[in-house]
Every structure is written in structure tokens, then in C-alpha cells.
N, C-alpha and C positions, 0 to 999 in steps of 0.2 A: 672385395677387390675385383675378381669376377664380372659381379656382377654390373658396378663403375665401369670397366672397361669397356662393356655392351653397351650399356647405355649411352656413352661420351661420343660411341658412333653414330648415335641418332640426331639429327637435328629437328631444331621445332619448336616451338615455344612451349609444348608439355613436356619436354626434355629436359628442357634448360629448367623448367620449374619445378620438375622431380629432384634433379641434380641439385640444384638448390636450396634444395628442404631438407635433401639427404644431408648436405653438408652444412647446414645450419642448424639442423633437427628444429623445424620449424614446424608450426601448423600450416596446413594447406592453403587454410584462408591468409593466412599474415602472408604468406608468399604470392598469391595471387593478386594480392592488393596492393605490394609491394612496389612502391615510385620510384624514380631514378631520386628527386629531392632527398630520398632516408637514407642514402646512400653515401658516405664519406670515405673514396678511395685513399687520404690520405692517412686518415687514421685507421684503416681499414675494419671500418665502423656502418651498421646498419642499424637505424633506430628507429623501433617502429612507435608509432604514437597509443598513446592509451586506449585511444576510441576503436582500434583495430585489435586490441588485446584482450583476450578471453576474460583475463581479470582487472581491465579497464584503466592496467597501470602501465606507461610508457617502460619499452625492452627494448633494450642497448643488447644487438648481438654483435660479437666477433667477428668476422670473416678473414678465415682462413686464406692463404696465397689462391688455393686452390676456390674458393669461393669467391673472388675478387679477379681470379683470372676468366672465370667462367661469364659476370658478369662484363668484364671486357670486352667479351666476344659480340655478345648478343646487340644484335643490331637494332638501334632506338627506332621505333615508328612515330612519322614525324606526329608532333599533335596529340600526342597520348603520355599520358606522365605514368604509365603503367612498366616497367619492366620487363611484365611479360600479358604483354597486348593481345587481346584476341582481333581476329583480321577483321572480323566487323564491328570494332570498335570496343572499349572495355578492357574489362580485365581477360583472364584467360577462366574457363568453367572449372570445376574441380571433375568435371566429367573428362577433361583433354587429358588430365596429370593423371588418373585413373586409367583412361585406354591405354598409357604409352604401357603400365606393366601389363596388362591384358594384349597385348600386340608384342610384347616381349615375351609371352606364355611364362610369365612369372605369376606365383598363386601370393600373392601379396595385394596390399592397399597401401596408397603413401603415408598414409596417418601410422602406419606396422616401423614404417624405419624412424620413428621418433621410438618405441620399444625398443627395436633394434639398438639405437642410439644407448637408452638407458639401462639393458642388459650388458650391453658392451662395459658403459664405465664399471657394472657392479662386478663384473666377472673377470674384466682385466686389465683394471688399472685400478691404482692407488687413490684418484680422486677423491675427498671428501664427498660424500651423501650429498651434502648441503649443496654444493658447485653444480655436481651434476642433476641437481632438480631447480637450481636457477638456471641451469642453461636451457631446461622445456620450460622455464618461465613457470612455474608450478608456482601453488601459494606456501608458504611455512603454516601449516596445521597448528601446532603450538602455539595458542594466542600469547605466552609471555616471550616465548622467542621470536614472535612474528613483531613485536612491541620494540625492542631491541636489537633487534636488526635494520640496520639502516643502509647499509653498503648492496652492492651489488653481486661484488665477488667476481667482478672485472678482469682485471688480469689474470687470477686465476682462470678463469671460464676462457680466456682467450687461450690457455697452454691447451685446454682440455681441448679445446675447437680444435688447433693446431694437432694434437695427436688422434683426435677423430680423425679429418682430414689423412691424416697419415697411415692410419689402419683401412681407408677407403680404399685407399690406390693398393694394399697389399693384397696380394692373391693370396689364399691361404692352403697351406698343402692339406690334404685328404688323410 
């Protein structure tokens, strides 16, 4: 929570794409890649295509109030279907999303808060295993459970986003 609060006073496009990963537990690349197109504020839905996904299969993430408020913010550059645009055109590097904790004198890398993300569920919430390694978009290991799984585990994974979110903003006492 802490450390949320630091960060939400920075602006910048390695900001907004830290904050974004945080609160999606996303890989750096799928956010940096990330178009306004993937984007559905109504169902507050971000889906990203297979060709962008580590394991080549299209992810339907959540986004939380707080993740959909964040992209509100952020100002479109016109002519760029990127999200989070770098100023001379593109995406943003994964070197910008790296300085902002290095300029925060945080000892972390963004790829640490998808860990972050999945010690949290195993340590303090009730989430099924399963929820919380579809929501890092992880493969099922078990070829006969990987065979018979068909669903996504959608709504679920959106309660879970939603109480991410909610442990973000919480300062934690010492």
C-alpha cells in the first residue's frame, strides 16, 4: 500500500505502466504492448491477443475499478494505438518501467510484483491454486487437467483482481 501511494504520485508513462502490471499482475511485455482496441471499459475487460501471450493463447484479464480508473487518466497520444506510448513513437521500453523503481530507490524489478502478486494469494486469501495461476496466465502442467479444462475461471479471477486491488491501496501496519 505504501508503496502504491509513492508511486500514484509519479506521473509518466513508466508509471502508469508499473501501476498497471501491479494491478493486473501482468507481464511487462503484455502491458507495454497493450492498445487502447484490448480495452473494454464497459465490461471492464482487457484482452489481450494470443500473438502477444507467452503461451500464444488469447487472456481475458479483469480490471479492477482501480485499474480502469488508472487507464482513464492516462492521456491518448494522438496516432498511436499504444496505451502506454513512448514519446518517440512505439511502445514504452521495459527499461522506462524498470528506472521508475530504480528512481524510487526500490530494490525490486516489475516482473517481482507478479511474485508479489502470487505469494500474496497463497499466503492470504482463500483463492483456489487454480484462479490464482490463471490470473499470471500460467499453463496447467497436468496434461489430463489441462485437456478438461476449458473455462477461464472469469468471474472468479475478477473477485480475486478486485481484492488484489484492495490489498494494494492498504497500508500495512509494521
Amino acid at each position: 500500500g505504501a508503496f502504491m501511494k509513492n508511486l500514484r504520485k509519479r506521473d509518466g508513462m513508466g508509471a502508469y505502466a508499473l501501476e498497471f502490471a501491479i494491478l493486473t499482475a501482468a507481464r511487462s511485455g503484455e502491458v507495454r504492448f497493450a492498445t487502447w482496441d484490448e480495452m473494454d471499459f464497459d465490461a471492464k475487460v482487457w484482452t489481450i491477443p494470443g500473438e502477444r501471450m507467452k503461451m500464444g493463447k488469447e487472456h481475458r484479464v479483469p480490471l479492477s475499478d482501480d485499474a480502469v480508473r488508472l487507464l482513464k487518466k492516462i492521456p491518448r497520444l494522438e496516432g498511436s494505438p499504444y496505451v502506454f506510448p513512448a514519446v518517440r513513437g512505439g511502445a514504452i521500453s521495459d527499461m522506462t518501467i524498470s528506472a521508475v523503481c530504480r528512481r524510487m530507490k526500490v530494490d525490486a524489478v516489475p516482473h517481482g510484483f507478479r511474485s508479489t502478486f502470487r505469494d500474496w494469494c497463497a499466503e492470504n486469501t482463500n483463492f483456489p491454486r487454480e484462479v490464482a495461476e490463471m490470473a499470471l496466465a500460467h499453463t496447467i502442467e497436468n496434461a489430463t487437467e489441462a485437456a478438461y479444462r476449458r473455462g477461464d475461471l472469469f468471474m472468479k479471477r475478477r473477485r480475486l483482481m478486485d481484492a488484489w486491488a484492495e490489498f494494494c491501496n492498504t497500508i500495512q501496519e509494521k
